[in-house]
N, C-alpha and C positions, 0 to 999 in steps of 0.2 A: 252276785255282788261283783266279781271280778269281770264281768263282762263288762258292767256297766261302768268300773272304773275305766278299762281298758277304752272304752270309746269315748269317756269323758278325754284320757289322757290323746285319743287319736285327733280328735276334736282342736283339744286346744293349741298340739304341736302345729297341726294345718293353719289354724287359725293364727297361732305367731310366725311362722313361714309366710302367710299373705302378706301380712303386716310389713313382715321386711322386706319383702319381693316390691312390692306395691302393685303395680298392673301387672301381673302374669301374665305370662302367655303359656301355650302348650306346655312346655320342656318344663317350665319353674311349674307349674302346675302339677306335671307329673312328679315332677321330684318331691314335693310337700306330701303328694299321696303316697306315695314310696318311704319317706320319714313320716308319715302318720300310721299307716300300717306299724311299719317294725318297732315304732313305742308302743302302738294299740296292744301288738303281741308280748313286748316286753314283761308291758303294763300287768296284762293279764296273767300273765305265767308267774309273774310274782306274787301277783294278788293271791290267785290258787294255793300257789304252794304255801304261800303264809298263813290261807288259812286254813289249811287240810291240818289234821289233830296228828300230833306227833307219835314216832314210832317206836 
């Protein structure tokens, strides 16, 4: 489940980056995959943690 949050969340940050970029090119395009990553991971490591059973 956390994966598939984290790619939902990696998805939709690229996908609002395009939005506001409008024609990318190289550089903006790199930059959205570089802020879609590091939410994708954010995403994920909080999903896990949130849902692993407490200690």
């Amino acid at each position: 489940m956390a994966k598939f949050l984290g790619l939902i969340a990696a998805l939709a940050v690229f996908s609002a980056w395009l939005s506001v970029v409008g024609n990318p090119h190289v550089v903006e395009t790199v930059i959205g995959l570089v802020l879609a990553v590091i939410a994708g991971f954010w995403v994920f490591f909080k999903a896990r943690k949130f849902g692993a059973p407490p200690k």
